[in-house]
N, C-alpha and C positions, 0 to 999 in steps of 0.2 A: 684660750684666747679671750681678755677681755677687752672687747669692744664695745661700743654703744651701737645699737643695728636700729636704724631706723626704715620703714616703712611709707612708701608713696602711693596713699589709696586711690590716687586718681591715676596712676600709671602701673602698678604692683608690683613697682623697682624695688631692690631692695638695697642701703646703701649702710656699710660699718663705717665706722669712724673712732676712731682713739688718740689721744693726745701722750704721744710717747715723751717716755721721763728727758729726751735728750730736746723737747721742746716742738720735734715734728709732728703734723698735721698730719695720720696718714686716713685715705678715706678707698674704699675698695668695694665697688659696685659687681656684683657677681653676673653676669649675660651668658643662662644659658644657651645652648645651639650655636653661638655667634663662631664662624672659621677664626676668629683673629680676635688676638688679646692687647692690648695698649697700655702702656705707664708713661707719665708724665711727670718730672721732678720739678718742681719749681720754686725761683727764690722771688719774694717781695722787692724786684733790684731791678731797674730799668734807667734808660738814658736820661731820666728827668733830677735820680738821684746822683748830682755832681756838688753838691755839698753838705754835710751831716758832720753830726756830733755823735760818735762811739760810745758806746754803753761803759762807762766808768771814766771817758776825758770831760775834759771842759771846753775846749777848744774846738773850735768848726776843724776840720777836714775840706779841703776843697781839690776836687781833681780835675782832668782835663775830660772836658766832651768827648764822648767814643769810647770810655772804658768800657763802661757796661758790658757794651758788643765787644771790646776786646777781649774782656775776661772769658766771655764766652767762646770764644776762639781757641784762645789758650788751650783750658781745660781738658779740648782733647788730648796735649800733649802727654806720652807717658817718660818716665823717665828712663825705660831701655830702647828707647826711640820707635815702639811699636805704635801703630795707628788701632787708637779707639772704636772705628767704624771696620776694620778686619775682625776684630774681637766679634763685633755683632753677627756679621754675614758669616764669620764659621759656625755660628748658631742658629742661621737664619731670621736673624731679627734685620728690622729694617727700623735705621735710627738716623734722628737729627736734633737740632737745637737750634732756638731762634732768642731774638733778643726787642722787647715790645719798649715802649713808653715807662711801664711799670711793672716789667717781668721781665724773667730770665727761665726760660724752660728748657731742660731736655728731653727727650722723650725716645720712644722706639714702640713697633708694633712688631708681634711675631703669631705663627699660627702652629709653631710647635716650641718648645723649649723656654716656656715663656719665663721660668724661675732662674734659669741659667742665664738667661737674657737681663734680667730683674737685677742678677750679680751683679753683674758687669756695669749696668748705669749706677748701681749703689755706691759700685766702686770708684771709678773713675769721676766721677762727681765730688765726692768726698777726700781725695788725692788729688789737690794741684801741684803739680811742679813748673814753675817757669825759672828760667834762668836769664842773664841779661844778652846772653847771642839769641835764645830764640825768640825773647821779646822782642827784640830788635830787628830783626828776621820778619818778623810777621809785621812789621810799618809795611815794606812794600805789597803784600797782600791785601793788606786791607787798604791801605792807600790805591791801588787798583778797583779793588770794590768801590769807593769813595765814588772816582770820576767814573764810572760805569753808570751808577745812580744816576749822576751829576746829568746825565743823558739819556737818563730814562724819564720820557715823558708823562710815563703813571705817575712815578714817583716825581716828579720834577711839580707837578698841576696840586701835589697832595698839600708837598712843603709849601711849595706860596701861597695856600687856603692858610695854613695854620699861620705863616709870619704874615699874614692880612688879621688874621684874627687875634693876635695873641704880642701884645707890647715885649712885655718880660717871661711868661712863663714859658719854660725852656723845652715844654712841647714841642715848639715853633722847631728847634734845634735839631737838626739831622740825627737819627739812632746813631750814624756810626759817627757821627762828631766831624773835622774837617782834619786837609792831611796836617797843617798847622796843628793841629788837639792833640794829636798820633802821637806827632814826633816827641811830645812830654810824658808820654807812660815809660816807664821800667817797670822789671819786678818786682820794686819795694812798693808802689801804689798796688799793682795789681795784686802781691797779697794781704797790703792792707782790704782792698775792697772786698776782698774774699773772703779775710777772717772777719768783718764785718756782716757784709748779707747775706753769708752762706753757710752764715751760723745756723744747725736746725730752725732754731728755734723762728727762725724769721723765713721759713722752709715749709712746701708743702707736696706730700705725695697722692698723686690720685692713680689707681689700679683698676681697669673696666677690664670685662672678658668671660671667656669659661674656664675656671682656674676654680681649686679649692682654695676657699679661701682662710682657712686655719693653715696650709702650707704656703703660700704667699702672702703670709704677714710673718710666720717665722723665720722665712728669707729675708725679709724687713728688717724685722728684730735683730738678727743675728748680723748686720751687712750692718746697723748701726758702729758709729767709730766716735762721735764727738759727743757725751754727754752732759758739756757743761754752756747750757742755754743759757740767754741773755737774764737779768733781774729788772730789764727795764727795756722798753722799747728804742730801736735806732732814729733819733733824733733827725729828720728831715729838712734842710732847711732851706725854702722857697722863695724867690722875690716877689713881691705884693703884685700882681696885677692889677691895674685899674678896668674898670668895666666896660670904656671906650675899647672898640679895635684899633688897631695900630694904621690901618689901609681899606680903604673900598674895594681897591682893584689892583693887579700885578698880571703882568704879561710877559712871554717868553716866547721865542722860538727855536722849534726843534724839528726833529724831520718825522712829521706823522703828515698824514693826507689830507685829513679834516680836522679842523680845530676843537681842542678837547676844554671841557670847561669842570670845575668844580665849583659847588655855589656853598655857604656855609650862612650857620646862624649859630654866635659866641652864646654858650650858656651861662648866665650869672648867679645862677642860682646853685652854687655850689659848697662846699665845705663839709660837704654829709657823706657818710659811706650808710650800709646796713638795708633795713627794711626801705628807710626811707626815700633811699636811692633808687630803690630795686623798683618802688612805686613810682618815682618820676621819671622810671626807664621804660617802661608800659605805658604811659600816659604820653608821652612821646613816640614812641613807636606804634600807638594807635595812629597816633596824628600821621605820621608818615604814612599809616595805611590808606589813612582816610584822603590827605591831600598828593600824595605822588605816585600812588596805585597806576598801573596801568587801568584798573577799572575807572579811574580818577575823570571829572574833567577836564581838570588841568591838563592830566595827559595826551588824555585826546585832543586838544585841542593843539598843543604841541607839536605831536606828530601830524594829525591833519596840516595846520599849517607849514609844512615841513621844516618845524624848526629843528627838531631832533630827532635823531637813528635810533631804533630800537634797542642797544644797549645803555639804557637810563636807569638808573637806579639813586636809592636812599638810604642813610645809616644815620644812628643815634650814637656817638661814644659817650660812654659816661665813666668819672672816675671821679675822685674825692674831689681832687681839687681842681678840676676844669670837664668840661662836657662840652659836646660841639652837633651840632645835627651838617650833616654833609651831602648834596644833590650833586651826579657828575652823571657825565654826559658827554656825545658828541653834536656839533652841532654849526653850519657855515656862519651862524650868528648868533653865537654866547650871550654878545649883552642882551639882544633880544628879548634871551629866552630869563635871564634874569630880570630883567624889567616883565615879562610875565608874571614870572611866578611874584614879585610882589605885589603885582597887581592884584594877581586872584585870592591871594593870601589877605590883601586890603577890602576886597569883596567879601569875603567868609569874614571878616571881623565885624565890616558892617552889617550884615546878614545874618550873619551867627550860621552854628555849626545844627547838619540834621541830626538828629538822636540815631535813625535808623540808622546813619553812617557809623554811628561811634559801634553801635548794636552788633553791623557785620563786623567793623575792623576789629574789633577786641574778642570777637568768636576766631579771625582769619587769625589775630597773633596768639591766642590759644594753641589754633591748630600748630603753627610752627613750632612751640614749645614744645609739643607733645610729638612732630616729628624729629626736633633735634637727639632724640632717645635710637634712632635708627641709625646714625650714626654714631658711632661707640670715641673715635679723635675728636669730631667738634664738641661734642659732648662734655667730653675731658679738659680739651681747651675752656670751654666758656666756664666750667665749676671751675677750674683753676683762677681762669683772670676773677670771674664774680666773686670768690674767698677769698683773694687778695684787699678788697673792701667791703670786707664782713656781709657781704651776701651768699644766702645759702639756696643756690639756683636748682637742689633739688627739693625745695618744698617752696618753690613758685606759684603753686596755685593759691597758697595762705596769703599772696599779699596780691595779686592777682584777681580775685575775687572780691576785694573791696574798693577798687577802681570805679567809677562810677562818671558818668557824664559831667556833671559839674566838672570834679577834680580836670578832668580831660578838656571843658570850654577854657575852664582858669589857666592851665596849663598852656594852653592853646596863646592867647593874649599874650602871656610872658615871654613863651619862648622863640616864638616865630615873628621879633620886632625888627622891621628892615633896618634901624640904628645899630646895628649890632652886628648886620649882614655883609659877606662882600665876594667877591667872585674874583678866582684863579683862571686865567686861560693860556695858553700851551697852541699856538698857533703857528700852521709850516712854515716851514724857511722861506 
């Protein structure tokens, strides 16, 4: 086997890597003792990619909202009408697929048969068949999924953050597209899109577990079918965002008990993937330590004044070409609690930020790095999503380590600017 094995002296991971001749990324982390072994296949192909330029046309491509998700639907199909997820459970793996902003993965865990299991996603992956009855077949499936969402108030508080924050970029835009988007797929889009992202070459496998690992990359190797990878990169092609958000504020009502809010802050400082990203993803996530901790004052003061329930929380998305910091909550008075938090955010600017705070939060998101290795799926997940924009999330402490207070005040100014901010809320019927 020739692989590249690299070495994690601050963890004693140990992680292979090789760039196989049909263009696949594959990368396979060995966890002894661990009961359960994981693979994840994943394409560079998500809801945001609905117009590109193919590796040898000239011409854009443009398809309808919701392929993504539909392709990944599809795919189970096989062509003697057997079901993909039978295949697994006679082997005892336990499999699924999901379809993100900017990925398409599928995946499965097992605790025995893990190379038999391995077959089976290599294969069925690498074999679409659709035809035009069961394309069509599957509108009313996922047109059922559709208005399902359509009434989920998680989901319903998430989308009107992003169409608050975002004019034109097609983040804003439902993963599974609208049943209007649906009704325009056949099989001839869906295997253009296929023979497009799900080229290797634009492909990547990640393998965690207690497996040897010279016998599961020759199940790899050998499970390989397409080796003629792209000579140039799939052409993405995006609408220009302006820097304003689109909205301050968007309200709904649904049937929840208490009124659910999402607060967001648009990131403009984008167009970067790699180290550089990975650094303004820490330097943000400090910040989220430092201002929405439950150790926080902001927090306490919140809940003292009963503004908000104890399920509060904060996340940073970051991606090439847009990033979002998101605070959600529940709470009988949302704008309240937004009018707070910019308040205290306009106190910490005039005040400026403590050192000891930056001190413990960048030790506290340390520790989470070094726990996310305890779980062997999210693990896999986040290398996945992070190599999709040339971040290598298993030598995190290399860029991690040169974070420093300044970068993290600077950062602080940029990203947390109320012009930019606006709040989602989801209030009962």
């Amino acid at each position: 086997m020739d692989m590249i094995c690299n070495k994690n002296v601050k963890t004693n991971e140990v992680l292979y890597y090789k760039k196989h001749p049909s263009g696949l990324n594959i990368y396979i982390m060995p966890r002894k003792g661990y009961s359960s072994s994981y693979a994840i296949f994943g394409t560079k192909y998500g809801s945001v990619d609905s117009e590109f330029i193919v590796p040898g046309e000239n011409s854009p491509t443009r398809v309808p909202d919701g392929i993504a998700h539909y392709l990944e639907h599809k795919l189970f199909d096989q062509p003697d009408g057997t079901n993909v997820f039978d295949s697994f459970s006679k082997l005892g793996g336990n499999a699924n697929a999901f379809t993100s902003f900017n990925m398409t993965a599928y995946l499965f865990s097992a605790t025995s048969n893990f190379c038999e299991n391995l077959k089976v996603l290599m294969d069925y992956v690498q074999k679409p068949y659709f035809t035009a009855e069961s394309v069509q077949k599957e509108q009313g499936i996922i047109g059922q999924e559709i208005n399902m969402y359509d009434d989920n108030p998680d989901w319903r508080v998430f989308f009107n953050l992003l169409s608050c924050l975002y004019q034109n970029n097609p983040v804003k835009i439902d993963i599974a597209g609208t049943i209007d988007s649906i009704s325009k797929i056949d099989n001839e889009l869906l295997y253009k899109c296929y023979n497009t992202f799900y080229n290797l070459s634009n492909m990547t496998l990640f393998l965690t577990g207690d497996f040897d690992v010279n016998e599961v990359f020759e199940v790899v190797n050998n499970s390989i079918l397409n080796n003629n990878p792209f000579d140039e990169e799939i052409k993405r092609i995006y609408p220009d965002e302006p820097k304003e958000i689109a909205k301050k504020k968007k309200e709904v009502n649904l049937s929840v008990s208490t009124p659910m809010f999402m607060i967001g802050f648009k990131d403009n400082d984008c167009g970067y993937g790699g180290d550089k990203l990975l650094k303004k993803t820490i330097e943000i996530e400090i910040l989220h330590k430092i201002i929405f901790s439950k150790s926080s004052p902001l927090y306490e003061k919140l809940y003292n004044d009963g503004l908000i329930n104890p399920p509060f929380s904060s996340e940073y998305t970051h991606q090439i070409d847009y990033g979002y910091s998101a605070i959600e909550g529940q709470s009988k008075n949302p704008q309240k609690v937004y009018d707070e938090i910019i308040k205290y955010i306009d106190e910490l600017k005039q005040n400026g930020l403590d050192e000891e705070d930056f001190i413990r939060s960048k030790k506290a998101i340390w520790g989470k790095y070094i726990r996310s290795y305890n779980n062997i799926e999210d693990f896999a997940h986040q290398f996945l999503s992070d190599s999709f924009v040339d971040i290598d999330y298993f030598k995190y402490y290399d860029i991690y380590k040169t974070v420093i207070f300044e970068d993290v005040k600077k950062r602080f100014l940029e990203h947390f600017d109320k012009n930019y901010s606006a709040i989602s809320i989801v209030n009962p019927v």
